[in-house]
N, C-alpha and C positions, 0 to 999 in steps of 0.2 A: 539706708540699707536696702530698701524695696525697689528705689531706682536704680542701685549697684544691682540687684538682682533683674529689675526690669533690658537692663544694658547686657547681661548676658545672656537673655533671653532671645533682646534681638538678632547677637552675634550666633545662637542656635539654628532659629526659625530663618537664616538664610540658606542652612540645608532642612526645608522642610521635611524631608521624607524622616531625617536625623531627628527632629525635634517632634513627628508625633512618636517616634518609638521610646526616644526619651519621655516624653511627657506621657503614653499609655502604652507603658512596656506590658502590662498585664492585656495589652489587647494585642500584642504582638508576641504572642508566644513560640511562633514558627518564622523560619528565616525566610525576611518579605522577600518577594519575589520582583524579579527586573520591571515587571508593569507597576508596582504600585508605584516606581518613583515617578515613573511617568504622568500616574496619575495625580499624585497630590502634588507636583509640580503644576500641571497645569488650572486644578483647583487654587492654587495658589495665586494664580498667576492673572493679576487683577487688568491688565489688557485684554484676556477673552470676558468679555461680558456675556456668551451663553455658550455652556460648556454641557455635553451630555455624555456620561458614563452609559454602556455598554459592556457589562464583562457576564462571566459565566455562571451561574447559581453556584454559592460560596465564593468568592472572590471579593469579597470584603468590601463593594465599591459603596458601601450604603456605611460602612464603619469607617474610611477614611473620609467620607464627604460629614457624616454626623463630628469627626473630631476635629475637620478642618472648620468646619461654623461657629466650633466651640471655643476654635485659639483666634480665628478672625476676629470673636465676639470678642474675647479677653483683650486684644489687643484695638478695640474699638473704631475697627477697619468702617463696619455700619451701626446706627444709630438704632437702627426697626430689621429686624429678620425675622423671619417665615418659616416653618416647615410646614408642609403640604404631604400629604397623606394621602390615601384610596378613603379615606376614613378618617373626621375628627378624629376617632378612636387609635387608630392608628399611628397620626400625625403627634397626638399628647404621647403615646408611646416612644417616640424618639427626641421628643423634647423630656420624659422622663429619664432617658437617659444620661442625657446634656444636663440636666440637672443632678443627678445625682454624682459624675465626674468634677461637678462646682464643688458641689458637697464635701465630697471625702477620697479626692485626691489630692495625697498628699504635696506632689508637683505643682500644683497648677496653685497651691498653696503659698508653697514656695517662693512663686517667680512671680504672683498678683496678688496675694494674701486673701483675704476672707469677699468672696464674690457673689455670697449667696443676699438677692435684695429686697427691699423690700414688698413687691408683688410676690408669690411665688405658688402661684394655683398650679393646676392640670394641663391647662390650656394656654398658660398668659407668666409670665417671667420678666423678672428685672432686675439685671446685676448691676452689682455695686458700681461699677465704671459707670451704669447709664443705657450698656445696651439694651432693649428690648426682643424679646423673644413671644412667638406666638404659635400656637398649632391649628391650622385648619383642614377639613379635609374636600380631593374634590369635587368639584360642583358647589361648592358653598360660597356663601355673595361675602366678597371680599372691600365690600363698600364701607367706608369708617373707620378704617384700619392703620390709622393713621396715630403716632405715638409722640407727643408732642408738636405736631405739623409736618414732621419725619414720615413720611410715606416710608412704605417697605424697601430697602436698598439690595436687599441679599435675600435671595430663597432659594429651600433644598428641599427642591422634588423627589421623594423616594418609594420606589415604584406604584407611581398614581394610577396603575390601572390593574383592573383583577378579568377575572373571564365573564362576568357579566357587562362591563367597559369595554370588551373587544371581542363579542360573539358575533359581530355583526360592524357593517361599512359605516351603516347609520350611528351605531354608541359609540364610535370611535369619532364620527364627527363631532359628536355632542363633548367628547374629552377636548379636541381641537378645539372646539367654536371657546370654550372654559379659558382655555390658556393662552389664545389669542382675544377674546373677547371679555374677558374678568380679570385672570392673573395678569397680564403683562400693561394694562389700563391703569392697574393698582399701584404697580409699584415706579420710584422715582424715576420721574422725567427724565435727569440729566444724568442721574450714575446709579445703574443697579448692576446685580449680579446675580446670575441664574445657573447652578449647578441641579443638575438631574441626574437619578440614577434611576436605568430601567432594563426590561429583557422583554425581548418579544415575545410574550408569551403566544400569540397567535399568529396568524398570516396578516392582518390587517393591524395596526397598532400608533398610539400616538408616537410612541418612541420610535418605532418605526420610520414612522412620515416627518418626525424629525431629525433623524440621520439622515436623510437627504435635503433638508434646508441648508442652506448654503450660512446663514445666522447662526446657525449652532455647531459650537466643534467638536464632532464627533469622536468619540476613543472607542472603539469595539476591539474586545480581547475575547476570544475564545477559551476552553480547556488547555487546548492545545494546538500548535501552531509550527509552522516550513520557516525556519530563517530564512528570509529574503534574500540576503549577500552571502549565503552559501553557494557555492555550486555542490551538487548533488546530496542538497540539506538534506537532513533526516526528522524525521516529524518527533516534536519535545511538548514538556508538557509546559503549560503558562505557569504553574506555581508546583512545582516539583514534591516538596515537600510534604505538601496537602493533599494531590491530585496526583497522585504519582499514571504517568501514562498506560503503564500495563495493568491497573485499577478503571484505568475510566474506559480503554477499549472492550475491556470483559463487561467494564456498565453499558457502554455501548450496544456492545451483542445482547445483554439480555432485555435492554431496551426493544430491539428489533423482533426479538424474538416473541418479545410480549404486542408488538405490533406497534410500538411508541417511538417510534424513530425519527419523527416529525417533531412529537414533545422534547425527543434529546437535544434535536439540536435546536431547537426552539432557547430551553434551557443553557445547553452546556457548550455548543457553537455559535450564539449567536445570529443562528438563521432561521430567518421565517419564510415558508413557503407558501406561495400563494395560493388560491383553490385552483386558476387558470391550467397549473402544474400538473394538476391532479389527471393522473389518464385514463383510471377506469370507475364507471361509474357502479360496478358491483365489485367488491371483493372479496365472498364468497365463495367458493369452489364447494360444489354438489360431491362429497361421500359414500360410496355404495359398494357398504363391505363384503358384498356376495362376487363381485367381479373376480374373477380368477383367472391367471394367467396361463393358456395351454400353448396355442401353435397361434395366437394374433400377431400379422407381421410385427417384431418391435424395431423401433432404435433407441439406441443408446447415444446422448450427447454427452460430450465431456469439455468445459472449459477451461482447461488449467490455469492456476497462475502460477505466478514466475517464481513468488518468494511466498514464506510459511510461518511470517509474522503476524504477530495480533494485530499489524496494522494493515497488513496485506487484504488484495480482493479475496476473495472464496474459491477454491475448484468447483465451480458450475456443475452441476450434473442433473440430468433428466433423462428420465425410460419412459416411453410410448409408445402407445399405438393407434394407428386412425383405424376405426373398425366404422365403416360407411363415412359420414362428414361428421363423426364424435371423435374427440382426440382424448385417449384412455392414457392419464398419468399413473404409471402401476409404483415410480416410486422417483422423488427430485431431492435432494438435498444440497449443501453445501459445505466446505470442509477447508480449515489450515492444513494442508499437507505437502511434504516433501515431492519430490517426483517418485523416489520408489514406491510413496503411499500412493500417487495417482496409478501409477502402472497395476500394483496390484489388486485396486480397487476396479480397475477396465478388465482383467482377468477374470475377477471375480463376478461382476457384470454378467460378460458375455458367457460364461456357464451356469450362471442361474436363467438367463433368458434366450439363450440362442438366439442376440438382435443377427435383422437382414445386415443391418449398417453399424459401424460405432464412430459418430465423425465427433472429432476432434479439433479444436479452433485451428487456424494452420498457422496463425505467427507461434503459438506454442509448442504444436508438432514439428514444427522445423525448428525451431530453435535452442529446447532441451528435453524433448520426451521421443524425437522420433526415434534415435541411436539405441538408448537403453531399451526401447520398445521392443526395436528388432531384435536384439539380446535376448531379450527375455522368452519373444515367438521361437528364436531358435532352440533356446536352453529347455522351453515347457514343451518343444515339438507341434506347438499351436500355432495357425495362421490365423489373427485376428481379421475381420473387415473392417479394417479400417478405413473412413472415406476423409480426407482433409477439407474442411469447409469454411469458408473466407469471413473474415471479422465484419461485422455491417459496418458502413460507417459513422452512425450516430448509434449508438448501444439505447439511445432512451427512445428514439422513434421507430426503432428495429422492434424494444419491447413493445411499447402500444399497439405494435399489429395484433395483439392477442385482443385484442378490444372487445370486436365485431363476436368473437367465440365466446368470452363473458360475459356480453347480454343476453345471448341468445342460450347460455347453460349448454354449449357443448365439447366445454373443457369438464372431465370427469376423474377425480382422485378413485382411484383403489384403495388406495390405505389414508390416514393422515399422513401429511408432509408438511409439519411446521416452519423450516425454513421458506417455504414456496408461498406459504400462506401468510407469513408475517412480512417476507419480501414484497407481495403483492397488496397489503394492507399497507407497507410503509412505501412505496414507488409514487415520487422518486428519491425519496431519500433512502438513507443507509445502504445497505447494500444492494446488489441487486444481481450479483453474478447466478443462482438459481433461477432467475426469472429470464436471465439472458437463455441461460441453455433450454430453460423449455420453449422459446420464442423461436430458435430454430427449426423447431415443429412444422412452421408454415412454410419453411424451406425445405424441408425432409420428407414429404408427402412421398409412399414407397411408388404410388403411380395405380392405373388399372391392372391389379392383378393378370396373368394370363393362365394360370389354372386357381379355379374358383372353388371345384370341387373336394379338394383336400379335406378331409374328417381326421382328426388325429384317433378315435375311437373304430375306425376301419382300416387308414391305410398306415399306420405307425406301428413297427413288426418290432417288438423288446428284445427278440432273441438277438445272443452276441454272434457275432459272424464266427466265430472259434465252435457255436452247436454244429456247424453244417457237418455231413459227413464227406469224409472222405473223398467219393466218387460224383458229387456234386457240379457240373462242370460252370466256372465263371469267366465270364468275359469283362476285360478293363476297357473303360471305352476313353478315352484322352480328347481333347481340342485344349489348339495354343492361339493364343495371341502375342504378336513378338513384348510382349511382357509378364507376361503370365499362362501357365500350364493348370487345366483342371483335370481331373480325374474322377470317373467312378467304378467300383468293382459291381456287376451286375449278375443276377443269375436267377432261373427261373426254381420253384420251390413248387412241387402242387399246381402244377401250369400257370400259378402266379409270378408276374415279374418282381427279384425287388433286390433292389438297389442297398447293399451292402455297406459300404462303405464310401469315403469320396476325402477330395482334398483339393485346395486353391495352393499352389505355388508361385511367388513372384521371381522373377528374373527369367533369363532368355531362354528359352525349348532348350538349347544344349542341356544346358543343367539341370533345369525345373521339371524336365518329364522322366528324367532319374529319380528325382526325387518322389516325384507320383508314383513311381510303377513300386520304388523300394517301400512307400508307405501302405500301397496296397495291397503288398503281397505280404506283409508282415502284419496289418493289420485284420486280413482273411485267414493269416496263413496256409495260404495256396499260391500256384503261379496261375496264372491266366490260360484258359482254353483258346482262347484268340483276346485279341489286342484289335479294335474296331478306331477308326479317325473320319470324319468328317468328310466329302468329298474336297472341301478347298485344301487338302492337304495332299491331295492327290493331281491336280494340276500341272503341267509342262515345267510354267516359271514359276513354281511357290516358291515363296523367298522368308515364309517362316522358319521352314528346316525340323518341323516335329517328325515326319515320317524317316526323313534322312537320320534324325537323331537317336529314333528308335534300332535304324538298322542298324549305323555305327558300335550300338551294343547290343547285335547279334538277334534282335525283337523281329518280328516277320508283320507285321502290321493289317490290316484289312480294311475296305473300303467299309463305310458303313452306309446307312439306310438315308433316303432323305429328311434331314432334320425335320421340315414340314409336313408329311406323312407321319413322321414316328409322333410327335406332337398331335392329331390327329388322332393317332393310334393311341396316345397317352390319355388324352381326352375321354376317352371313350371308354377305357380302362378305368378310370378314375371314379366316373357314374354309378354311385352307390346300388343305386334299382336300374334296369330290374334284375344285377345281376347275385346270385344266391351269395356266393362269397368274392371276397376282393382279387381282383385281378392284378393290381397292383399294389405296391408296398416300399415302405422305406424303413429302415433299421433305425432304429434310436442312435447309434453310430454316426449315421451320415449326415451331421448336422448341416453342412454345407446345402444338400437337397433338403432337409427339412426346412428351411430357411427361403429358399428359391420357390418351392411349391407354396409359402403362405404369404410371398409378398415380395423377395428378393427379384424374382422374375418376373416384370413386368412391361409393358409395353411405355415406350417413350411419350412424353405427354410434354417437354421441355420445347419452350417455342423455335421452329422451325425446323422440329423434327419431323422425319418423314413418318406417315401415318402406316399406324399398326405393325410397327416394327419393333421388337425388343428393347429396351433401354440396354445400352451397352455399360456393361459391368463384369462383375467376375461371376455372377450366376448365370448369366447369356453363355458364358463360354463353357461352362462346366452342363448345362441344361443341353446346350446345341449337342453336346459329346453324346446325355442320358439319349435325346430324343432319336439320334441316330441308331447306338446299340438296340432301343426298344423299337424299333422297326426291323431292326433284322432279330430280333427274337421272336417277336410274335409272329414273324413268317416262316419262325421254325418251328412254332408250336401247331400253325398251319396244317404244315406238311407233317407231321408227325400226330395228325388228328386221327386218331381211334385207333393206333398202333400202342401194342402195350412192349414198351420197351420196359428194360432190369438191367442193374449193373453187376458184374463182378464182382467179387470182394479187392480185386485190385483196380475197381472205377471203370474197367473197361464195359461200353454200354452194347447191349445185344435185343435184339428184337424174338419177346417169349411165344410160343405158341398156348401157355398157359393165361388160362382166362383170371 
């Protein structure tokens, strides 16, 4: 009867993966997954004489290597088997389980009958067939181990190392020298078998250093996993049922989050990353919750990505400012979002900070954020600055340029930013799209200011352009470049100059400086005392077409001041002392010039630019228009010095003889 039973045992165990669920279906209570056949096929599979499992913490490879020693043993494949441990302790731990499955399952009952023999310590085992079973743990002298002349034939390594075995290059060798220099001495000359099961837990590791021996056949299965012979596979998980994929990306995130991104995938990828990796040597960022955000130039970076899955990269985002050679992060995060979440999150952005710039990676802005973008500037009546700025080519040596600013503490958080700080603790693993966008930093440098003297506590005027009265008179002053048209509404208040209102329109002077004149007469609600341009607009062959464009709808235009004098003149106006009150002023409105005055305007510093000339941008063009106007103002305030002029109540201005 036991040999009828023995014979349909063998016709079982030719589908192994079949006959452990049969034979420990109570250790099979989830539907096994496509790697375990793999694996206990090649545990089976008495041609590889040294086989090393690889899989993810829970992935069972330590419970099919314990069941497969167990049906090897019953079916007296070896004479002498091993199990090897971090720990004696350890090692008797999974030989106690192998014995208690002799014990009291009923299966193994069945198909071998009573197995339990006569040794049967902690440590030391002998079933009824004959085999011998033993537990050691290691670094222990494996000399004498020998069970009737029977050297060891079969051993199951299960995770023989802990973080005291792999804190260091040296305790790893000392596991090496063991398992070349003890284990593999011990066991039989002519036919053994080595099954191992491990996980890197560190950067350095025996298990490690033997998935690259060409002797050992590696099986490394991750969490999760790209089918190969898909074309445009989609990332699944390795054991579905258990691990389900939108469970372990959320463990992922809080892994990162908590700074352990190295430990995840140490554990649940399979990878260990070296210290050579490691790119910065502080990951600390200096806190200082007194920083407060006024008129420091900022930018805004935005990285988009493409898709808004828990597998997807991050939208990147980082706000700074360089204030002297310190780069002030006032706020970076990272985000699954849609494209309407990016758009309205850049919206929102650029009205809490009034950045000079907001660049945006450009394979994303061209590709799905530009169109709804422009939509959205039209529908809100907002022009964004936006600047498109080119993908680095390596994303991880792009990051390490922040290097140099981490040792020396002159990268500076304003608030906490957990993403930035566990990106920066886990780099380069996990993610790293917030650490991209703030790397852009050392690309986005606004330049040397050209007015330095800006206070927002002197020249920043709150009242709405709608207080002015009446009889007030304003001048618009316009410059185009054949892509864009700027505008400001200007007028003097108290012999002070200030600047009203303003606006960047993109496309060609036909249309764009309609749009300037219609926004600034509606947002003064006034029409303009004159209309001032540039002299290059005034030219024989100008072939912009702003002054033509003006008169085509009926505008009378005016030459204005030299931009270089009126700058001069603005200078000088600007100079807190020694003058009693401000000369000049800008409305809370004009954010375009608020913007220009603390960093938007500044001189070209890009190599093989010509020296001390404006960076050319859309502040140069809307600055060139202010600097002109304020040259012809303040040489009206000139000529009108110690004359007491009054207006009518219908604006008409009259020269009083009243003091």
């Amino acid at each position: 009867m036991l040999q009828d039973r023995l014979h349909e045992f063998v016709q079982l165990i030719a589908n192994p993966i079949q006959a452990h669920i049969h034979i420990f279906p109570h250790r099979h209570t989830d539907r096994t997954p496509v790697f375990h056949d793999e694996l206990v096929r090649d545990i089976h599979d008495l041609t590889i004489q040294q086989l090393l499992a690889m899989t993810f913490r829970g992935g069972a490879k330590s419970t099919l290597l314990e069941e497969a020693m167990l049906l090897l043993a019953l079916q007296g494949v070896f004479p002498n088997g091993i199990v090897v441990g971090e720990s004696e302790a350890r090692a008797a731990d999974r030989l106690t389980a192998i014995k208690y499955e002799i014990e009291n399952n009923e299966r193994i009952h069945y198909f071998f009958g009573e197995q339990k023999g006569p040794i049967w310590g902690e440590t030391r085992c002998l079933l009824a067939n004959g085999t011998y079973l033993q537990a050691y743990g290691r670094g222990q002298s494996l000399r004498g181990i020998k069970f009737r002349d029977a050297r060891p034939s079969f051993a199951f390594l299960d995770d023989i190392e802990n973080e005291e075995s792999t804190s260091s290059s040296a305790a790893t060798d000392k596991t090496m020298r063991w398992i070349f220099g003890v284990l593999l001495p011990a066991m039989d000359k002519h036919r053994h078998y080595i099954r191992m099961a491990g996980t890197p837990i560190a950067p350095d590791t025996a298990c490690g250093r033997l998935a690259n021996n060409s002797s050992f056949k590696t099986i490394k299965i991750p969490v999760w996993y790209y089918p190969p012979a898909l074309a445009n596979s989609k990332l699944r998980s390795s054991w579905p049922e258990r691990f389900p994929l939108e469970d372990m990306l959320r463990q992922k995130d809080e892994y990162e989050r908590m700074g352990m991104a190295r430990e995840f995938a140490q554990e649940y990828l399979c990878q260990a990353d070296t210290e050579q990796t490691k790119a910065f040597d502080n990951t600390s960022l200096p806190i200082d919750p007194l920083l407060r955000h006024t008129f420091q130039p900022t930018i805004v970076i935005v990285d988009p990505a493409r898709t808004a899955k828990a597998s997807s990269s991050l939208t990147g985002t980082a706000v700074f400012s360089w204030v002297n050679s310190q780069l002030i992060v006032w706020e970076a995060d990272g985000y699954l979002w849609r494209p309407s979440d990016i758009i309205n999150h850049i919206f929102d952005l650029n009205q809490k900070y009034n950045p000079i710039f907001i660049g945006v990676e450009k394979d994303g802005l061209e590709e799905f954020i530009m169109q709804p973008l422009r939509t959205e500037m039209l529908r809100r009546s907002t022009y964004l600055p936006i600047v498109p700025i080119k993908a680095p080519k390596g994303k991880l040596d792009f990051i390490r340029g922040l290097q140099p600013y981490l040792t020396v503490k002159e990268i500076q958080l304003a608030q906490p930013c957990p993403a930035l700080q566990s990106q920066l603790q886990n780099f380069p693993s996990g993610k790293i799209d917030t650490l991209n966008a703030l790397a852009y930093a050392l690309r986005m440098h606004p330049g040397e200011p050209i007015y330095t003297q800006f206070s927002a506590s002197v020249h920043l005027r709150p009242s709405a352009p709608s207080s002015l009265a009446s009889y007030v008179p304003i001048i618009f002053a316009l410059n185009s470049t054949p892509t864009e048209t700027a505008g400001a509404a200007i007028t003097i208040i108290k012999r002070t100059i200030v600047v009203l209102a303003d606006i960047v329109a993109q496309g060609a002077p036909q249309q764009a400086s309609m749009e300037v004149m219609d926004y600034l007469r509606f947002t003064t609600n006034k029409s303009p005392t004159n209309i001032v341009l540039p002299k290059k607009h005034w030219d024989n062959y100008e072939a912009i077409g702003l002054r033509s464009s003006l008169a085509q709808n009926h505008h009378r235009p005016s030459l204005g001041g030299d931009p270089h004098k009126g700058r001069a003149e603005l200078q000088q106006r600007m100079e807190v002392l020694p003058n009693p009150q401000p000369q000049f002023q800008v409305s809370d409105a004009a954010t375009w010039t608020l913007r220009a005055l603390t960093g938007g305007f500044a001189y070209d510093s890009t190599p093989g630019a010509t020296s001390r000339l404006p960076k050319p941008n859309s502040y140069a063009t809307l600055m060139e228009a202010i600097e002109c106007a304020v040259y012809v103002l303040a040489h009206t305030l000139e000529d009108e010095s110690g004359r007491n002029y009054r207006h009518t109540s219908t604006g008409r201005r009259y020269l009083s003889a009243k003091a």
